[in-house]
N, C-alpha and C positions, 0 to 999 in steps of 0.2 A: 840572550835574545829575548825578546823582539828589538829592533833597533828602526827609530824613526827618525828621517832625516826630513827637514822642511825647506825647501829652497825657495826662496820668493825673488820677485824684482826690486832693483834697489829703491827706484820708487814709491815703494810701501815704506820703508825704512821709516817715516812722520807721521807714517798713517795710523800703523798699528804695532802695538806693544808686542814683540815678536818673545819676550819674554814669558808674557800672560799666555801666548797660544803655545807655548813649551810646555808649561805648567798643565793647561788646558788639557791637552794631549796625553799629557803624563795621564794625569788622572779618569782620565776617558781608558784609558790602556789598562790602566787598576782595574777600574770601573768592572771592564768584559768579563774579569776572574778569569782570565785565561791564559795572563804572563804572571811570572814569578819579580814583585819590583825591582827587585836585584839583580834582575836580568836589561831591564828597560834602558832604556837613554834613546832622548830625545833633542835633536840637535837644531840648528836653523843656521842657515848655509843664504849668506845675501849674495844675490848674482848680482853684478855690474852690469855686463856686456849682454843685453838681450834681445830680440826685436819681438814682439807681440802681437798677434792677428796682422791687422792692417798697417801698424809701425803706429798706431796713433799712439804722442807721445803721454799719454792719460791710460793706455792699457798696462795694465797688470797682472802678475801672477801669484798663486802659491802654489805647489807643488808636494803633494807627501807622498812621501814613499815610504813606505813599511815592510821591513824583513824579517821575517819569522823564523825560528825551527821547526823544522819536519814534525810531525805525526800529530794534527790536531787534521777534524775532518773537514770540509769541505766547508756544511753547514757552520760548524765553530765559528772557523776565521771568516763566513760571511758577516754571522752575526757581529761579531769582533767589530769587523771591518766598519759596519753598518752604526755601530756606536761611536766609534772613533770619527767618523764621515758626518755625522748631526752632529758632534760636540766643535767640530772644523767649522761646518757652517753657521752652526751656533753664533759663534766666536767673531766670526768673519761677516756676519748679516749686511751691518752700515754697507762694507765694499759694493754688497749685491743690488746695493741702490743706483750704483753709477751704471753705465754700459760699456766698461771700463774693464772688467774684472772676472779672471777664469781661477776656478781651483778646480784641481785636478789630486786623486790618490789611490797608488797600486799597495797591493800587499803580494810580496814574491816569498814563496818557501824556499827557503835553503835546502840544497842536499846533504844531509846531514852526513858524509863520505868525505866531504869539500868543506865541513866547515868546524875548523877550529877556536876554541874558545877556553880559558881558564880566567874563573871572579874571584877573589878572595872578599867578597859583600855579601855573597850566598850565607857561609856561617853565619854571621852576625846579624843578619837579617831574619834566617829562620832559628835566631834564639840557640843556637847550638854553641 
């Protein structure tokens, strides 16, 4: 964990290099010092079927959603959150030119009770 999933509208698909905002992400998620890399993955998920504000066929979305594990506080995963959200808009600036274009991003904690996990990337990551 952390785990970040990006879902956009297929209409960005020409617009913007959804590879480069993976990457982006990734390193924005480094960045905070608050996930272990080996833990991370960052996905992007293109929606088809969507309708947007007014249905103009020119509106757009991205969407990030970010899942954590349990016990970092409050402040942490604001701050976290708050790096990850500038290196999004960062990235994403040109879109914010149109009238066209929403980005939106949660970060939800897992109950760590409810959530199962095994990496074998941890070792080899932290050099062991």
């Amino acid at each position: 964990m952390p785990h970040m999933t990006v879902d956009y509208s297929a209409n960005l698909e020409e617009r913007i290099d959804m590879h480069g905002l993976c990457k982006t992400l990734h390193a924005a998620m480094v960045r905070t010092g608050m996930f272990e890399v080996g833990g991370i993955r960052v996905r992007a998920l293109r929606v088809d079927h969507y309708v947007v504000a007014d249905d103009h066929p020119c509106n757009a979305y991205v969407h990030l959603s970010l899942r954590v594990g349990a016990g970092r506080s409050l402040e942490d995963r604001k701050a976290a959150g708050e790096i990850i959200y500038a290196a999004a808009v960062d990235y994403l600036a040109e879109l914010f030119e149109t009238p066209h274009f929403a980005l939106s991003f949660v970060m939800d904690e897992l109950d760590p009770t409810l959530n199962w996990k095994k990496n074998s990337m941890h070792a080899r990551l932290r050099g062991a």
